[in-house]
N, C-alpha and C positions, 0 to 999 in steps of 0.2 A: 226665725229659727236659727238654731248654733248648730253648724254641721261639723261634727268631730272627724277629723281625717284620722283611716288606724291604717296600718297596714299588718296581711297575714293576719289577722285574727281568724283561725281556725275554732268556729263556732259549728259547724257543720264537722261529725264525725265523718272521713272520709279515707276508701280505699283506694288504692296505688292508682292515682288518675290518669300517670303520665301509658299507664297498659289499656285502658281504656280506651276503645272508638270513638270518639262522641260525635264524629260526624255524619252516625247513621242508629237513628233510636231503630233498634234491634225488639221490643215487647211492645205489644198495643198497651192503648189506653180504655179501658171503662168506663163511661157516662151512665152514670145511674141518673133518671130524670123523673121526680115521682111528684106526680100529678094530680093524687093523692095518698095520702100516709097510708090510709086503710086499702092499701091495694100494690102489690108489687111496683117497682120501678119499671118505664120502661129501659132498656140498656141500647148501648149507641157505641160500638167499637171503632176505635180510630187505630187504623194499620200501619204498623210501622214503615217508615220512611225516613227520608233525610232528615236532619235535625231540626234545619231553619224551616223546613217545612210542617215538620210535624208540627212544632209548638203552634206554626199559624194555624193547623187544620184543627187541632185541640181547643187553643183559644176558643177561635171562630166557632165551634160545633157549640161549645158549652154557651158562647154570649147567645148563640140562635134561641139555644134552648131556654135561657134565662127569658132573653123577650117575651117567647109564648107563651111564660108562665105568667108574666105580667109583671117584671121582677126589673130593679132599676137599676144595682149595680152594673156600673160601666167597662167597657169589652178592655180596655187601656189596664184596670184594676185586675183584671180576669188575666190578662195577657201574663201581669207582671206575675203573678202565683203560678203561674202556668211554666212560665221559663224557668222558677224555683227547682221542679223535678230535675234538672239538669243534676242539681249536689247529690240526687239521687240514685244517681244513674240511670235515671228512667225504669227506675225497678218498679212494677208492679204497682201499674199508677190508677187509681182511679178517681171520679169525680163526682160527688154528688151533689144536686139542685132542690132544694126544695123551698118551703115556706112562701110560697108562690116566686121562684126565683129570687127572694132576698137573702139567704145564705145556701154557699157555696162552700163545701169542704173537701180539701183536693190530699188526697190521702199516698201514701208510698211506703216501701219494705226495704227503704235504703239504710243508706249508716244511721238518719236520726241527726237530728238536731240540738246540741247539747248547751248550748249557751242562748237559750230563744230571748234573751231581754236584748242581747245584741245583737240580734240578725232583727230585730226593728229598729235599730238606733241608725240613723243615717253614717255612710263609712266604712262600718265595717264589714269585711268579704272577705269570704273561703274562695273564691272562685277564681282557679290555676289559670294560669295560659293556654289549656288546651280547651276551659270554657268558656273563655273571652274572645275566641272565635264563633261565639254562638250567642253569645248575650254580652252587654254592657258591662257585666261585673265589676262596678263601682259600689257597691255595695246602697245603691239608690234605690233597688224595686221595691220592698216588702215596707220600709219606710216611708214610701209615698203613698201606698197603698192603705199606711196607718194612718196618716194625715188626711188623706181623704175622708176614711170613715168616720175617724174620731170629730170631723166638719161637718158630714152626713148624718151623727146621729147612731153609727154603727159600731161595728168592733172586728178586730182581729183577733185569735186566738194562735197559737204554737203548743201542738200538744204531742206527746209521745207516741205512735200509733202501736199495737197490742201485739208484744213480741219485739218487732224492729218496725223501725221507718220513722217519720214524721205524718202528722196531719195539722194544713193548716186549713181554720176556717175564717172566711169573709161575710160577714151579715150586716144589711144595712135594718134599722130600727122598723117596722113596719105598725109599732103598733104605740095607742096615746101616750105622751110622755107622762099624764097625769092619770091612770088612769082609778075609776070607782072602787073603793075600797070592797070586797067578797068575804065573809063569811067561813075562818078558817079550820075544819073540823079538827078534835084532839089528833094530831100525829109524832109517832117519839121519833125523832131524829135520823135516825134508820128513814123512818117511813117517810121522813122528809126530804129525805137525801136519794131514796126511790125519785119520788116524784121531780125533782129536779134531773134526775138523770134522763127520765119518758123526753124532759122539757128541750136537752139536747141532743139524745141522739133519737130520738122517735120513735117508730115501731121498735117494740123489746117483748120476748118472750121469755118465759120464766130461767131457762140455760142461763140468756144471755145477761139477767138482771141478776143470776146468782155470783155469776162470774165479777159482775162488773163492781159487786158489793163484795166481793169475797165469803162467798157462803154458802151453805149447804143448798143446793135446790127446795127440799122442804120448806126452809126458812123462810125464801125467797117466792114462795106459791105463799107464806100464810100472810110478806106483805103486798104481793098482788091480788089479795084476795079484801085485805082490809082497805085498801086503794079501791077499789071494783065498787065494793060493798057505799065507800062514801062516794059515788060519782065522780071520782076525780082521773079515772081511766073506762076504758070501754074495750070488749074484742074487736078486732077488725077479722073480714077471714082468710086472713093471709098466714095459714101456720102456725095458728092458735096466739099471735103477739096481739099484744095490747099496746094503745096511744093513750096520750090525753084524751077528755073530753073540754069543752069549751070553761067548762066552771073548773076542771083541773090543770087546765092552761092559766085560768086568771088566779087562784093560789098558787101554781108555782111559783107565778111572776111578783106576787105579793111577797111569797115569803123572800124570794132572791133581793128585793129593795130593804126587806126589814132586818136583812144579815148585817 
């Protein structure tokens, strides 16, 4: 591997750091842990405290919860995404676990991440002098973190979170690389672009699938209903949201290979 040395690449949108504390995360953190889709998370509050403390009590809380789900991404991978919150100022952090603990998406309502192909590129780093009291900031976590997975079978993602922040998610592959071809019923693109959305972010009710397609509620009920209708979603009774079902997991995943 060719590691590019940059210096100050300002990839992380960020506010005046040098007024910032950072030597006391001042807002907990959220542990959403769902144990199943079709049933609320349980939640896990981690209290604010010192800096080098908190990120270990975070870490550590979320690898615990990964184990018991059965989930194999490594506490070292968890660690490094965990200290990432720092560019956010620890705004409004939460963490959720699921797919039997093999993805993890660690969410925040900071500046936002505006350059995310080079906050994986080994080198490059936002992170001032006042956060290099706290983390490494060599611009190495989120890079090794890619390396791992993309060896694992898994992947990283950097995505916008809804309004402000970032979310990044970690998922190692849990299911056959080859797997049986399934039987894909007519759906227009819309309706395929539903069904890929159930596939990442999970439980969705009709609000939140309007919103997420941009579109009227009614619309968005008549393609939850033609989803329903082919088996490829089911109610859970949590709030009237729907998931996948097993045969609408194995067409997502089909149609995602044949894009």
């Amino acid at each position: 591997m060719v590691y590019q040395e940059q210096q100050d690449q300002t990839f992380f949108s960020s506010d005046s750091d040098e007024s910032f504390d950072f030597s006391f995360v001042k807002q907990g953190a959220r542990v959403a842990v769902y144990d199943d889709m079709k049933m609320a998370p349980r939640i896990i509050v981690i209290d604010p405290a010192p800096t080098k403390e908190f990120i270990e009590k975070l870490a550590t809380v979320v690898n615990e919860q990964r184990m018991s789900l059965g989930g194999n991404i490594p506490y070292t991978a968890i660690r490094q995404v965990s200290e990432n919150f720092i560019h956010a100022h620890f705004s409004e952090m939460v963490v959720s676990i699921y797919d039997g603990g093999n993805t993890i998406r660690f969410s925040d309502q900071g500046p936002g991440i505006t350059q995310k192909e080079s906050a994986l590129l080994p080198g490059f780093t936002s992170a001032t002098k006042e956060m290099k009291a706290y983390i490494d900031g060599v611009g190495s976590g989120l890079p090794l973190v890619k390396d791992y997975l993309d060896y694992s079978q898994g992947h990283i993602t950097i995505e916008d979170n809804m309004g402000t922040g970032a979310v990044v998610t970690i998922s190692l592959n849990t299911k056959p690389l080859t797997p049986t071809r399934v039987a894909v019923p007519p759906l227009s693109p819309r309706e395929q672009h539903a069904l890929q959305l159930f596939s990442s972010e999970g439980a969705l009710g009709n609000k939140e699938l309007a919103d997420l397609l941009n579109m009227a509620p009614s619309s968005a009920h008549v393609i939850l209903t033609k989803l329903e209708e082919n088996a490829l979603i089911e109610k859970t009774n949590y709030r009237s949201k729907r998931i996948l079902t097993d045969y609408g997991s194995a067409v997502a995943n089909q149609l995602a290979q044949e894009q």
